[in-house]
Each structure stands twice: as C-alpha cells, then as structure tokens.
C-alpha positions as CSV (number, residue, x, y, z in Angstrom):
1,X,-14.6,29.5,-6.1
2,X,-12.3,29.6,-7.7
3,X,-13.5,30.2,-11.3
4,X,-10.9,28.8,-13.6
5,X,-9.2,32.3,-14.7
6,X,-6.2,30.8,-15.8
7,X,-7.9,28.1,-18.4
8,X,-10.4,28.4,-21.3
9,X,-13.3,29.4,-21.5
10,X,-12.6,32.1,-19.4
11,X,-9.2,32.6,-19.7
12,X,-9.8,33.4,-23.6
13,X,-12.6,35.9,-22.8
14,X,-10.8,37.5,-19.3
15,X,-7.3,39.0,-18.6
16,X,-6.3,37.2,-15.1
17,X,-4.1,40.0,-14.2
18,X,-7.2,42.5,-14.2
19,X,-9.1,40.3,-11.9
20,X,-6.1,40.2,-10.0
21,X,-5.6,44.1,-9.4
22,X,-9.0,44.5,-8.8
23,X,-9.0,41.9,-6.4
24,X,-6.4,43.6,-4.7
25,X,-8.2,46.5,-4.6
26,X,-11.3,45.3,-2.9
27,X,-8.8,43.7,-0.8
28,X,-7.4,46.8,0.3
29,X,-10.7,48.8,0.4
30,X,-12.3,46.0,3.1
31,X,-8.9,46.7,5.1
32,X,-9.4,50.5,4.6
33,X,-13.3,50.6,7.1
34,X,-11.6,48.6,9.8
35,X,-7.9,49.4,10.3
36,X,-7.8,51.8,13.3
37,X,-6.7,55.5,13.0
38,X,-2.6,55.8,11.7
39,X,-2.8,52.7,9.7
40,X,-4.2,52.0,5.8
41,X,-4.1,49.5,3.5
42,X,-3.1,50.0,-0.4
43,X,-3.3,47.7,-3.2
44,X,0.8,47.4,-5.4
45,X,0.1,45.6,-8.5
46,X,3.6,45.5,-9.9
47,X,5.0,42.1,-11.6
48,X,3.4,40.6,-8.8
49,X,0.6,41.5,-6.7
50,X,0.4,42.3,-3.3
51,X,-1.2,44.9,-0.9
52,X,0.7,46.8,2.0
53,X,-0.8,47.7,4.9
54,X,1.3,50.5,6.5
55,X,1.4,53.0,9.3
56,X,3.4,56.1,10.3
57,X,4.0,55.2,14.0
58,X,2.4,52.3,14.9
59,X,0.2,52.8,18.0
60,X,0.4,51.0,21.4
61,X,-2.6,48.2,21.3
62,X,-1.3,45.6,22.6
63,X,-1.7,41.9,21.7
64,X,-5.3,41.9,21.3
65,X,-7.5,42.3,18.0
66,X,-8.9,44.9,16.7
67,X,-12.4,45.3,18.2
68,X,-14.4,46.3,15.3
69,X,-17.9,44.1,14.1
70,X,-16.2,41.3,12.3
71,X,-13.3,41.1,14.5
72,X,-14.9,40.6,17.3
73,X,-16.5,38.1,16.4
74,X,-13.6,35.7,14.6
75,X,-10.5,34.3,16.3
76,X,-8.1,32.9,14.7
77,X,-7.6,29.0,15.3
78,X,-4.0,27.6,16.9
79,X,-1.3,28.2,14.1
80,X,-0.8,25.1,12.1
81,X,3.1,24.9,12.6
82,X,5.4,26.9,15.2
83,X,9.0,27.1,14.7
84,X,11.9,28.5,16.0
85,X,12.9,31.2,13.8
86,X,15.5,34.0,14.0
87,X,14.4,37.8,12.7
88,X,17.1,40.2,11.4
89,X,17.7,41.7,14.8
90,X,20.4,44.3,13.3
91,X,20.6,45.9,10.0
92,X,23.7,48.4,9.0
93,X,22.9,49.9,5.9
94,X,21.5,53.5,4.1
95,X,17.9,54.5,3.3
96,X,17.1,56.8,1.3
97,X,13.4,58.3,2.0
98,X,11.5,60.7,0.1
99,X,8.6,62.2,2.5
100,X,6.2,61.1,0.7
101,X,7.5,57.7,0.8
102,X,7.7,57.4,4.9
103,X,5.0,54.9,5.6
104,X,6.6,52.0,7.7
105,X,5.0,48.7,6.2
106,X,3.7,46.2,8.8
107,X,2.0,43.5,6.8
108,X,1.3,42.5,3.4
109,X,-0.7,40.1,1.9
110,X,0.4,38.6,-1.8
111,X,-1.4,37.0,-4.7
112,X,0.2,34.5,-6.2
113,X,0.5,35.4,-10.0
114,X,1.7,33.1,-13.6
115,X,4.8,35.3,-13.7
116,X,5.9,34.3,-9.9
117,X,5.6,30.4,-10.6
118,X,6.7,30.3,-14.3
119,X,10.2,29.5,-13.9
120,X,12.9,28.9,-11.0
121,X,13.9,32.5,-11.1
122,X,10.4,33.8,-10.8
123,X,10.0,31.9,-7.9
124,X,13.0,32.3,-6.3
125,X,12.7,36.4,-6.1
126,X,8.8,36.0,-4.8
127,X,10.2,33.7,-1.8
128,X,13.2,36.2,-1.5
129,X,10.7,39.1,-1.3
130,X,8.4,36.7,1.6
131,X,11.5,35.9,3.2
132,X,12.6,39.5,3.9
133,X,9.0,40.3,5.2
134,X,9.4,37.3,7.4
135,X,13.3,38.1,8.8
136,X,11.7,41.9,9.5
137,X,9.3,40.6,12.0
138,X,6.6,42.2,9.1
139,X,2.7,40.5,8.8
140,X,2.3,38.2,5.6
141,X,-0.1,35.9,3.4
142,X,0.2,34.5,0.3
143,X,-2.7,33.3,-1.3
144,X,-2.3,31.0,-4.5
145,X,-5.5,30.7,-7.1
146,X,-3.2,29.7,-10.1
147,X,-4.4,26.2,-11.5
148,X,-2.4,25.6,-14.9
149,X,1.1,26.0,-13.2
150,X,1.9,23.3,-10.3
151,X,4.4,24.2,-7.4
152,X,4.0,25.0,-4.2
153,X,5.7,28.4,-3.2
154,X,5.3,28.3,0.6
155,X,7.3,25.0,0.5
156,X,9.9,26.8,-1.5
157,X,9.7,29.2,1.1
158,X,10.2,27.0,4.1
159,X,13.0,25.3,2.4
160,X,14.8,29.0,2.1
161,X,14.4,29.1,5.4
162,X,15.3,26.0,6.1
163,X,12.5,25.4,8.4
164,X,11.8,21.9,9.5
165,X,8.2,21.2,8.4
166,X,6.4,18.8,6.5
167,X,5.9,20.0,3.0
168,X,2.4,21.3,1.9
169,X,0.6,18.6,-0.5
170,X,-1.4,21.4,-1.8
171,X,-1.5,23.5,-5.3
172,X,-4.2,26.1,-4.1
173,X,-3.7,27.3,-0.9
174,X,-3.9,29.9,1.6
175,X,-1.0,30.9,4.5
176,X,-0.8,33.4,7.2
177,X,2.4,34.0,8.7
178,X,3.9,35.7,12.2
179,X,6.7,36.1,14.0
180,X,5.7,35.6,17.8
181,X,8.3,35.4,21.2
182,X,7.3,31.9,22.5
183,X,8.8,30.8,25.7
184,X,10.7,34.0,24.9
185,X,12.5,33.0,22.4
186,X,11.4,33.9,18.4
187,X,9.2,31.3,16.5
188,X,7.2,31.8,13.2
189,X,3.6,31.0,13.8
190,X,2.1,29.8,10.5
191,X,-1.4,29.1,9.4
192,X,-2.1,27.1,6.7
193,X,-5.3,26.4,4.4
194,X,-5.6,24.2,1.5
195,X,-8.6,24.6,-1.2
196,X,-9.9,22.8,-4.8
197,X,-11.7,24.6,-7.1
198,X,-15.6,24.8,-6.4
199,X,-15.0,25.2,-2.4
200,X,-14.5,28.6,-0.4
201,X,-11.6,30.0,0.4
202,X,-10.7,30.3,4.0
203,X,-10.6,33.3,6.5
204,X,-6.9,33.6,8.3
205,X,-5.7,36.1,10.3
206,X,-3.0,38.9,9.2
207,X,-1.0,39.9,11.9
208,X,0.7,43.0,11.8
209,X,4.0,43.9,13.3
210,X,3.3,45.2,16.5
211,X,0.4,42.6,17.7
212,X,-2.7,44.1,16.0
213,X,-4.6,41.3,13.2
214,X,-7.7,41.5,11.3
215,X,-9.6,38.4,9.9
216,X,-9.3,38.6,6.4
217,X,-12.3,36.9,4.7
218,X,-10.5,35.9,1.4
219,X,-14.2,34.7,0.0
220,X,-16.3,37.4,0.3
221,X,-13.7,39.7,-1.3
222,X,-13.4,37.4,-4.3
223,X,-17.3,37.3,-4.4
224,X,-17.3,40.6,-4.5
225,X,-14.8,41.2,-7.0
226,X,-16.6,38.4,-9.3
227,X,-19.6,40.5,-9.0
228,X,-18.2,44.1,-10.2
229,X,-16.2,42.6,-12.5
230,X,-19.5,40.9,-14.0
231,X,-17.3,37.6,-14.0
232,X,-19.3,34.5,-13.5
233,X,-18.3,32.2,-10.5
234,X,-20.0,28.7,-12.1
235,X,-17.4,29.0,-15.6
C-alpha cells in the first residue's frame, strides 16, 4: 500500500476518485457494525471526500472506548503533539434545519483528494473546512494517499491555527485529531503517522465529540476496497 492511483499504469486504466468513494464507503460500512446505538457513520463524496459520523443526542459514555471486539483490544498510543488550543466556545448566528437534516456531526474523517492540493485556493478551503471541525470541539482525520502532488496539508493546517509545532516532513500521512481539557484548560491532542508507498498504513484513533473513539484500521479497509474493486495492490 498504497498502489500508485494517481500515476500510470494505473492511473490510465482507473479513475482515483472511484477508488476514493468506494473507499469511503467501506470506511463507513466498518464504522456502521461497531458504533453504539444513536450514532452512524455515512460516506459524503462531494469535491472532496470525507465521511461523517453523526448522532441525534449523543449518549452519556463517558471517556472510555467503545467496548466492542476490536476496541477492546487497541489503545491508542500518547498523542504525538499537545497544544494549547481555544474551541469556539460561543456562536451567535441562524440555522436553518430541515428534519431530515438533524443529525449533529461528531467526527469526520477526510481523504485527501487532487482537487484539495491542486492550487492555494484548493487548499486553503480544505484547511478552512478542518479548522472549523477543530474550533467545534468535532472528531477528525485526514488521511493523504496522493503521490503526484507534494504539500503537506496538516502543516498548512497548523499554520492557520497558528499552532507552534514542528512541521511534518511527510507527503503521505495519516493524522488524528482531539480537542481534550488538560490541566483543565483546552489543548488539541494530535496523532500523527507518516507512510511510503509499499508499507501499511497505520491504525489511529477517531475521537468523537463527547469522549467515545474507535480504532480505525486505515489498512484493512483499503485492502478491502483493493479487493472489490478488483484493483491490484503490487501495480
């Protein structure tokens, strides 16, 4: 992993973007058998990709994982980086909801398409999009596979933040996010997972607003999608 999508030969014989959705998809479905009752996950594949997991009301479980098989079994290591970090702690504005839009979202996780590294402005609205996630106390990843375009978005990110950390020396990567009281005061806990193409990509934990996470194992979901989507992992 990964399997070079975005250059020949298999960029001339694949669409990325279909690999991507169905990634997504896969993505969600795993989410789907473990998320406990009031949440679920969906799969957005706009202009650029990402899946929501949302919930109603979110339910009172504490700051503890989700005991379910996997999760039981996987805890995430110390984060990376801590930093202090300020959340939007008051909004004034209007929202408009239709009923069948009234899902709160609590985490997402987003993969890093051409379109959201091709140009400055590209990039910009991707790390504006992360940084409101971030400022809303909500869950996120980004996980970036894209080979042929260089650029680093969760530097760009930390730099709209203005966040004092060392910049990433890293073009594929992987990066869990959450915003945590420490010494109670808010910080933004950051995990963060560098990978070259032929090695595995790493499992992180995706924290969702209210203290639940769920180890998401970003390799055997791209396995899997390689396999339905009869794509071979050695091109």
């Amino acid at each position: 992993m990964p399997p070079l999508f975005f250059r020949p030969p298999l960029s001339t014989r694949r669409h990325w973007h279909s690999f991507h959705n169905a990634w997504s998809t896969y993505l969600a479905d795993e989410l789907n058998q473990r998320l406990p009752e009031g949440y679920f996950a969906e799969p957005n594949a706009q202009f650029g990709i990402e899946i929501d997991v949302a919930t109603y009301s979110e339910p009172i479980l504490g700051h503890r994982p989700y005991q379910n098989g996997e999760s039981l079994e996987w805890m995430p290591q110390s984060p990376t980086a801590t930093l202090p970090f300020q959340p939007i702690s008051e909004v004034v504005e209007v929202q408009i909801f239709s009923v069948q839009a009234g899902p709160t979202l609590v985490g997402a996780i987003k993969l890093v398409s051409l379109a959201n590294k091709d140009r400055p402005t590209h990039r910009d609205g991707f790390t504006a999009k992360c940084q409101t996630c971030l400022q809303q106390g909500i869950g996120l990843m980004i996980v970036d596979v894209v080979t042929t375009l260089s650029g680093n978005l969760h530097n760009e990110l930390m730099q709209r933040l203005k966040l004092p950390i060392e910049p990433m020396q890293a073009e594929l990567y992987a990066i869990a996010y959450r915003v945590a009281e420490v010494h109670e005061r808010p910080h933004l806990e950051i995990w963060q997972e560098s990978f070259t193409v032929g090695s595995q990509l790493p499992m992180l934990p995706l924290y969702l607003k209210g203290g639940l996470y769920l180890p998401i194992n970003l390799e055997k979901t791209y396995h899997y999608t390689c396999i339905r989507q009869r794509i071979p992992e050695s091109v």
